[in-house]
C-alpha positions as CSV (number, residue, x, y, z in Angstrom):
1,X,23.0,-2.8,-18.9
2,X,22.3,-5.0,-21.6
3,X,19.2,-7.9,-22.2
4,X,21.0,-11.5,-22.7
5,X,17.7,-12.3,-24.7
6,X,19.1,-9.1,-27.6
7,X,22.2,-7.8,-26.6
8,X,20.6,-4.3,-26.6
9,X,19.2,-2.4,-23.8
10,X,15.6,-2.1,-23.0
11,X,13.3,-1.3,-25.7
12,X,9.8,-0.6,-26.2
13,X,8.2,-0.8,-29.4
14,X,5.8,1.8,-30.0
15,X,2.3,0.8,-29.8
16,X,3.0,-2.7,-28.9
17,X,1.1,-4.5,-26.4
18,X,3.6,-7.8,-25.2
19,X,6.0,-9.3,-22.6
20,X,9.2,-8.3,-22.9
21,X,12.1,-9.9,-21.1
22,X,15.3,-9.1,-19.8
23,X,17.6,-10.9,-18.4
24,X,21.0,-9.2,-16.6
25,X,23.3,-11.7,-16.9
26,X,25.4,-11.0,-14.0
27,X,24.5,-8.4,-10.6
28,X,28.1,-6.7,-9.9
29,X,28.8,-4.8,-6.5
30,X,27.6,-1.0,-7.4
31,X,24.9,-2.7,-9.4
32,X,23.8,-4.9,-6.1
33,X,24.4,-1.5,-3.9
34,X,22.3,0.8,-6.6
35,X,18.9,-2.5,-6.7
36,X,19.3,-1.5,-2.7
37,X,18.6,2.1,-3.3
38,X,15.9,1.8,-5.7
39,X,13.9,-0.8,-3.2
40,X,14.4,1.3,-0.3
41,X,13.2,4.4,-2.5
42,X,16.1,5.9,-1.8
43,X,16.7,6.8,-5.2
44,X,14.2,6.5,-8.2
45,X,15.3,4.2,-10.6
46,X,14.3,6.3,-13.9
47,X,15.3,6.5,-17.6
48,X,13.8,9.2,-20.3
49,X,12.1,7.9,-23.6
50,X,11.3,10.0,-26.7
51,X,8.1,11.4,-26.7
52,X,8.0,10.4,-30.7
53,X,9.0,7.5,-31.9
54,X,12.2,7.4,-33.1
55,X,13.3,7.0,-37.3
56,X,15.6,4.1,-38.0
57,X,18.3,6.3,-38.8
58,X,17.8,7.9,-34.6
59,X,17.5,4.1,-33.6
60,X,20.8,3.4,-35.8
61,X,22.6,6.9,-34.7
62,X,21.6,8.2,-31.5
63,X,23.9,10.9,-31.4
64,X,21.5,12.2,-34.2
65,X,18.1,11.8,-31.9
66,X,17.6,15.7,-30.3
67,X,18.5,16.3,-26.5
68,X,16.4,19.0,-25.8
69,X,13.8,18.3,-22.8
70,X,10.8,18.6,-24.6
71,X,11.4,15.7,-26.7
72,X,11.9,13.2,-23.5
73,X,9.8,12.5,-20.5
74,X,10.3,10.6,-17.9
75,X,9.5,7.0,-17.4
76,X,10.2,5.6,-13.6
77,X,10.5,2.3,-12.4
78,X,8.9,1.5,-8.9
79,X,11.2,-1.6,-8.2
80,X,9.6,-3.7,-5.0
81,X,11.4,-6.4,-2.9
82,X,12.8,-7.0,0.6
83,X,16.1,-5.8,1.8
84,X,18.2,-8.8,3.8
85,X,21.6,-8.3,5.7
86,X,23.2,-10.9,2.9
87,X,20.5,-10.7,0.2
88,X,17.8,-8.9,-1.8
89,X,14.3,-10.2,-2.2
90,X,12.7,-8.3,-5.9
91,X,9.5,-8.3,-7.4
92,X,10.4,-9.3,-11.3
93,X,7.3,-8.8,-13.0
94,X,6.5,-5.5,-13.9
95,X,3.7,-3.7,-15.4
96,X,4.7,-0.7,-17.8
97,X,1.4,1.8,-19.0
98,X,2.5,4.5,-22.0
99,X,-0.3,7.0,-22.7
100,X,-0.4,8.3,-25.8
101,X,-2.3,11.2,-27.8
102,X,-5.6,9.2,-30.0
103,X,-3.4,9.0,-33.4
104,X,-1.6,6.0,-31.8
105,X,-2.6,4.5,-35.2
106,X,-1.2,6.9,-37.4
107,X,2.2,7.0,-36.1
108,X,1.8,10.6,-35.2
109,X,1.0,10.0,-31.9
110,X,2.7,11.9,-28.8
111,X,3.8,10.0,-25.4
112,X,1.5,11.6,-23.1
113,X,3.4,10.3,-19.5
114,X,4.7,6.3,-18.8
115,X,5.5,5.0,-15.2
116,X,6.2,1.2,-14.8
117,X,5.7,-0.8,-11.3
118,X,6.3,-4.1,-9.6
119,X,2.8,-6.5,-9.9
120,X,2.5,-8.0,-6.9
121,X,5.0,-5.9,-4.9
122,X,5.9,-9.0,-2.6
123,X,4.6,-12.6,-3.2
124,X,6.2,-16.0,-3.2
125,X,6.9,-15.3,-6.5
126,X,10.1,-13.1,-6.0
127,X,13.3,-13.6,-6.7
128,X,16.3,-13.9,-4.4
129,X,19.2,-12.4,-5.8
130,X,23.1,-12.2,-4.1
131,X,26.4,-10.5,-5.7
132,X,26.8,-12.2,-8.8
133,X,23.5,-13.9,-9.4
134,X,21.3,-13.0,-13.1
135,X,18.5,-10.9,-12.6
136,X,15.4,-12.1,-14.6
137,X,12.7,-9.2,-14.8
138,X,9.5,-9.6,-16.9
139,X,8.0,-6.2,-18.4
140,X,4.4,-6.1,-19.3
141,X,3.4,-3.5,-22.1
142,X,0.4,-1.7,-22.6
143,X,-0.2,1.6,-24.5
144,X,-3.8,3.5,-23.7
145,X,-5.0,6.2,-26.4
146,X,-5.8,8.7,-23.8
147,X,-4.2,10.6,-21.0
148,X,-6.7,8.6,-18.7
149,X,-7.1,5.4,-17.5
150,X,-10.1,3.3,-19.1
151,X,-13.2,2.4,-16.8
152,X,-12.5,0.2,-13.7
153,X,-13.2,-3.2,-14.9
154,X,-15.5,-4.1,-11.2
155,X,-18.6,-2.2,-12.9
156,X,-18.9,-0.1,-10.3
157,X,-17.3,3.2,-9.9
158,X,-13.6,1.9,-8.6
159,X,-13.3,0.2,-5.1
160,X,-14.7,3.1,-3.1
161,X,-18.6,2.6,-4.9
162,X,-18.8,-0.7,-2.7
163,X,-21.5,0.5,-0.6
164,X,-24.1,-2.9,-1.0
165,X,-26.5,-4.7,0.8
166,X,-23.8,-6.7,2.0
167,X,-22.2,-3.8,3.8
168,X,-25.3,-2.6,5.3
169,X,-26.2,-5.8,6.7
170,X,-22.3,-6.1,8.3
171,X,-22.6,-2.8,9.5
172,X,-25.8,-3.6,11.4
173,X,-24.9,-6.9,12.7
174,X,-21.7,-5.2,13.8
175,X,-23.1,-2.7,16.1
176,X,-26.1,-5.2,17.2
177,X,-23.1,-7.2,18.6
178,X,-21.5,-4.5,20.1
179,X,-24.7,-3.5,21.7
180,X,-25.4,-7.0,23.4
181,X,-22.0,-7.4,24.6
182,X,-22.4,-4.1,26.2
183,X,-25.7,-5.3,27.6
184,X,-24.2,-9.0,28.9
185,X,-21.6,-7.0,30.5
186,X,-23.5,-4.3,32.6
187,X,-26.1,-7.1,33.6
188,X,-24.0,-9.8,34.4
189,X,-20.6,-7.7,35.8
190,X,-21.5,-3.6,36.5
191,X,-25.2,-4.0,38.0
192,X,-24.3,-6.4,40.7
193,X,-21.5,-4.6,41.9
194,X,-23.0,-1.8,41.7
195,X,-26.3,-3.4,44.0
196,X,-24.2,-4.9,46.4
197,X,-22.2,-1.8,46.8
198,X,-25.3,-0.1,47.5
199,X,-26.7,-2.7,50.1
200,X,-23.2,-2.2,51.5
201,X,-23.8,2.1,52.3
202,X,-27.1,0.7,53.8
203,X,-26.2,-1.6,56.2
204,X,-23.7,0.7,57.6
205,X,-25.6,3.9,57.5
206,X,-28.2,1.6,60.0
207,X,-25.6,0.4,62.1
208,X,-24.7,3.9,63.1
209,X,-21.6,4.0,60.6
210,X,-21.6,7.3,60.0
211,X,-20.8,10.6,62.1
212,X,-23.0,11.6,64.9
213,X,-23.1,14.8,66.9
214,X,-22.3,14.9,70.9
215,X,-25.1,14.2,73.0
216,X,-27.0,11.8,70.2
217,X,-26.1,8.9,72.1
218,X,-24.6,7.7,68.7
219,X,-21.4,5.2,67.9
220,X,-21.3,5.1,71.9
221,X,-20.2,9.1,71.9
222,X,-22.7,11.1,74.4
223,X,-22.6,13.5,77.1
224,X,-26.0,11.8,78.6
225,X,-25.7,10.9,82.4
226,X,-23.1,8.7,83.8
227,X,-23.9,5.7,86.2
């Protein structure tokens, strides 16, 4: 697969932070059936890239460029979208993170580990594609000095440390609701039943409702003397 913008495949220049895109002219059949798999997760959609960059003479020859495994790792594509009885729905914009070792400057600099993903995964923004449509995909770049990710720009530490005032205060008003509703209900639906259920086994237990023995003169049941 070729980009209309170059006529080459993907590239990446290393060290370069930019948007990149890449257009696929035209989506045949097993290409249609293989953007299925890779939205479904079926199947990863994954390429290898030198972990050095590559001389011109590799670029120009890349039957020259080694083979062996520990020159490549692996950079994976998560691919988002929708699958549709007729149609696909994909994400297009993508965000792609290289980490490097520190001498990214130098140009002596290993590639640490790379993974690229779909930014937003679904939104209004994706693109509707049928046998035979282009494919427009927009790749965004960037290359971190470290095998880490820098700071969490929220100031706090990530989205876990959100433990504020504001929570507290929810978390209080929450269970101060709970406890009036609770309150409302056994007042106003639980106590009377339970009072008039209660009057109820009085009445009757004074009316003689209950069992009595022989002889009490009880429920109209005695043996007392007959008239």
């Amino acid at each position: 697969m070729t980009c209309n913008e170059t006529g080459r495949p993907l590239e990446l220049y290393f060290g370069a932070e930019k948007d990149i895109n890449c257009t696929l002219e035209s989506i045949d059949d097993p290409l249609f059936h293989l953007l299925e798999f890779y939205i479904h997760n079926d199947a990863p959609l994954t390429c290898r890239i030198p972990t050095h960059p590559l001389t011109f003479t590799q670029i120009s020859s890349p039957s020259t460029t080694s083979s062996t495994t520990d020159d490549f790792i692996p950079l994976i594509f998560a691919l988002s979208g929708a699958l549709q009885l007729s149609h696909l729905h994909i994400s297009p914009k993508l965000n792609v993170l290289l980490h490097t070792s520190p001498e990214l400057a130098t140009q002596d600099a290993d590639i640490l580990a790379a993974t690229a993903y779909s930014s937003p995964s679904l939104s209004s923004a994706s693109t509707r594609i049928v046998i035979g449509d282009p494919l427009a995909l927009q790749f965004s770049v960037h290359w971190y000095t470290s095998p880490t990710l820098p700071p969490s720009t929220t100031g706090k530490a990530g989205l876990g440390g959100h433990v504020h005032l504001s929570t507290v205060v929810y978390c209080f008003l929450s269970g101060g609701v709970g406890v009036a509703a609770s309150l409302a209900y056994f007042r106003g639906v639980e106590l009377p039943r339970r009072i008039k259920r209660y009057g109820k086994d009085r009445m009757g237990g004074e009316r003689g409702g209950g069992y009595a023995f022989p002889g009490t003169g009880m429920n109209g049941y005695g043996t007392g003397k007959r008239d």
